[in-house]
Structure formats: structure tokens, C-alpha cells
C-alpha positions in Angstrom: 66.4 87.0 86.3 65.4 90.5 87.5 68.3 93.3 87.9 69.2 94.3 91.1 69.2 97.5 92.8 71.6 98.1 95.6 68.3 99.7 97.8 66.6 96.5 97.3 69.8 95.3 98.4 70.2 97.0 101.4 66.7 96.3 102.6 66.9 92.5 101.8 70.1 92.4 104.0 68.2 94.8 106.6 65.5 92.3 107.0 68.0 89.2 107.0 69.5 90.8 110.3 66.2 91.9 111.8 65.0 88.2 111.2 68.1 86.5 112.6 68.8 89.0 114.8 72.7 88.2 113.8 75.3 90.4 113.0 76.3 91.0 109.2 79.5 92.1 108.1 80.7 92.3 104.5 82.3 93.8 101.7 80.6 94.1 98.2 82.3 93.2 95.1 81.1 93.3 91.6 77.8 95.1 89.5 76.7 96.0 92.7 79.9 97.6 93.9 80.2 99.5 90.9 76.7 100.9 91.6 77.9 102.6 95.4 81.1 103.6 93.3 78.9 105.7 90.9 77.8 103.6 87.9 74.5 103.9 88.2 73.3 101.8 85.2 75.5 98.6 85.3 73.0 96.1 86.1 74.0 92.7 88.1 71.6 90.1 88.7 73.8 88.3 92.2 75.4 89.7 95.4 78.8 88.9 95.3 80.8 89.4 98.6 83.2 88.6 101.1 81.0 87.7 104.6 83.4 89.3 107.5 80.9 88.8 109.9 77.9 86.5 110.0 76.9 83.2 108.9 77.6 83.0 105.4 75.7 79.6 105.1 72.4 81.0 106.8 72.9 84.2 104.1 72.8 82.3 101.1 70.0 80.4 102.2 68.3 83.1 103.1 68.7 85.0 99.6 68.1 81.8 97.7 64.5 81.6 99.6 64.2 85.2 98.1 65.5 84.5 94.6 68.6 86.6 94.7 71.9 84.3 93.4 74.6 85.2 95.7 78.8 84.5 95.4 79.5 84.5 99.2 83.5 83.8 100.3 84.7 84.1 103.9 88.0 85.1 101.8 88.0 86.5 98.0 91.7 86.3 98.0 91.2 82.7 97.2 88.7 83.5 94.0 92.1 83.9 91.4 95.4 82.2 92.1 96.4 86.2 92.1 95.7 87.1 95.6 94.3 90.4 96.9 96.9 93.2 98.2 97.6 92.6 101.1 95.5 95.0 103.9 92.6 95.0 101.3 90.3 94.1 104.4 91.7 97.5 106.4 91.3 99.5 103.6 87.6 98.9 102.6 85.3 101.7 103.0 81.8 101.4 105.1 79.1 102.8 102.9 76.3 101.7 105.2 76.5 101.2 109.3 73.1 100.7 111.1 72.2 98.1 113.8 74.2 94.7 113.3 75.0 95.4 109.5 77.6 96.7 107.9 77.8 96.9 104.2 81.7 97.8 102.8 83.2 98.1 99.2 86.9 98.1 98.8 89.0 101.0 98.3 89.0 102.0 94.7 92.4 100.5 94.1 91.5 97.1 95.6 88.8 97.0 93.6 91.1 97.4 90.3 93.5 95.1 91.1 90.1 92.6 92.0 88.6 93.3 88.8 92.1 92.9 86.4 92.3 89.5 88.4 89.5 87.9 86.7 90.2 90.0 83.6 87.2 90.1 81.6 86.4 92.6 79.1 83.8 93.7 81.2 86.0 93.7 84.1 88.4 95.9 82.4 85.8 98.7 81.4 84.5 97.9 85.4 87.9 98.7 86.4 88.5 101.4 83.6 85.6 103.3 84.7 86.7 103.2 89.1 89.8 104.4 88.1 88.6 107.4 86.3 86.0 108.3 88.9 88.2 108.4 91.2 91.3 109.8 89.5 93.5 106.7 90.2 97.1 106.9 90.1 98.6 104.9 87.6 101.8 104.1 89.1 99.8 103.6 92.5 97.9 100.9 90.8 101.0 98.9 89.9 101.7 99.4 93.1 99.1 97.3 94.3 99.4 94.5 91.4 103.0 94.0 92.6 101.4 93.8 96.3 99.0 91.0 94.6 101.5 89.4 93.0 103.8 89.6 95.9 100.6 87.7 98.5 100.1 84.8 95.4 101.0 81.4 95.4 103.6 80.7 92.3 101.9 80.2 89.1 102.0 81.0 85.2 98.9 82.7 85.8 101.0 85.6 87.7 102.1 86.4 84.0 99.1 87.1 82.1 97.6 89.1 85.3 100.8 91.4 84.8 100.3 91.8 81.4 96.8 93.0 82.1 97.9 95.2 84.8 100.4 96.4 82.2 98.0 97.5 79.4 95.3 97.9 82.1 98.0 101.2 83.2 99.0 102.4 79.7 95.5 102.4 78.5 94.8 104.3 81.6 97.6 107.0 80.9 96.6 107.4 77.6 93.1 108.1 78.7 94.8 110.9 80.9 96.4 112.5 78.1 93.4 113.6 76.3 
């Protein structure tokens, strides 16, 4: 499977709206996120992303024909039993805005609270690393894992996400210290 570039990306997505003549709307999320964010050698090998506008169906069959994996959700609140703060969708950024595409990545904090939702190891250096470059606020981010935890459905998993919010934040305040 060959890495992506998020050029390569942009043009693919270019040519899907040129060919369908349809209008594309969405918000990146993952390796190739964290590429627009400034981590410039975190390879991803799929386009993950929440389709705003456009026919998500048509899109994934589109970059299947080109041999590009894809994770494509109308909603990526619904990809954890944690939910997304709420207003994620308002507060995502437009990196790219040309003819009928727009290509968006969520504000840095969104981003955090996405990544310590799936809570890999990589996720937590993903998230580690957004919250540096950006100088992150620690007690902002708790913030928005109470306003994720606040939008979710009742579960046990609400526990261990808070827990890795917790030591998500310490180790982040640590990190600040020296």
C-alpha cells in the first residue's frame, strides 16, 4: 500500500469534483490531518473523513477505482460511544476552498479530544504532538472532554476515555514544565 501525500490528495479530490461535477464538502481526520497540522512525516495509507457535502457513496467508489482506502462517515461523532464536542462541525478550519470543494480539518482541540477517543498509542503521540504545535491549553482541553462526555450516550466506556483525557493533560503539563 503506497503512503499518501495530502497533494496527491487534493488533486485526487480535485478531479473527483471536475468528473462529477458535484459539490464536495468535508473534514479530514487522521495521518492526513496531522500532515495540514504540520507533521510532515506521519505517513497514512487511507482518507479518513466526515463527507458534509457530497455523495459519500459515489466518493468511496471513486477512490476505490483509484486504489486509495477511504473511512468516509456522514457523522464521526458515531465512530466511539464518546461523542465529539458539541459545535466540532462550526469550529473546523477550511484549509482548501476552490470550485465545489472544500477540504476542512478540525480545530486543534477537536482533533485531541477525536484522537484520545480512540486512544491508541499512536493516537496519543498524534494528539501529543497537535497540542504542542499549537500551544493547547490544558485546562481548555478538559474542557472539551467534559463537552464529549456531556454529547455521549451512557456507557462504561465514558470512564476509561476520562482517564485518558486525565493522563492525556498531566503528561501535557509536564511537558510544559521543561
Amino acid at each position: 500500500m503506497k503512503n499518501l501525500e495530502i497533494e496527491t490528495v487534493k488533486k485526487i479530490l480535485e478531479e473527483f469534483v471536475k468528473d462529477t461535477g458535484e459539490q464536495l464538502e468535508l473534514i479530514l481526520i487522521g495521518g492526513l490531518a496531522l500532515q495540514l497540522y504540520g507533521l510532515e512525516d506521519r505517513a497514512t495509507i487511507d482518507i479518513d473523513a466526515e463527507v458534509e457535502k457530497g455523495d459519500l457513496f459515489k466518493l468511496f467508489h471513486f477512490l476505490k477505482e483509484k486504489g486509495i482506502p477511504a473511512d468516509l462517515s456522514e457523522n464521526i461523532a458515531g465512530w466511539s460511544v464518546v461523542s465529539m464536542p458539541e459545535g466540532y462541525r462550526e469550529r473546523a478550519k477550511i484549509v482548501l476552498q476552490e470550485n465545489n470543494l472544500v477540504i476542512k480539518i478540525l480545530d486543534p482541540y477537536d482533533f485531541v479530544i477525536a484522537k484520545l477517543r480512540r486512544g491508541t498509542q499512536e493516537d496519543f503521540k498524534d494528539a501529543l504532538f497537535v497540542a504542542k504545535r499549537f500551544n493547547l491549553n490544558p485546562e481548555k482541553i478538559l474542557e472539551h472532554g467534559e463537552l464529549a462526555i456531556k454529547n455521549s450516550i451512557k456507557d462504561t466506556a465514558l470512564f476509561n476515555f476520562k482517564n485518558r483525557l486525565d493522563i492525556f493533560v498531566k503528561e501535557l503539563k509536564e511537558e510544559k514544565k521543561s
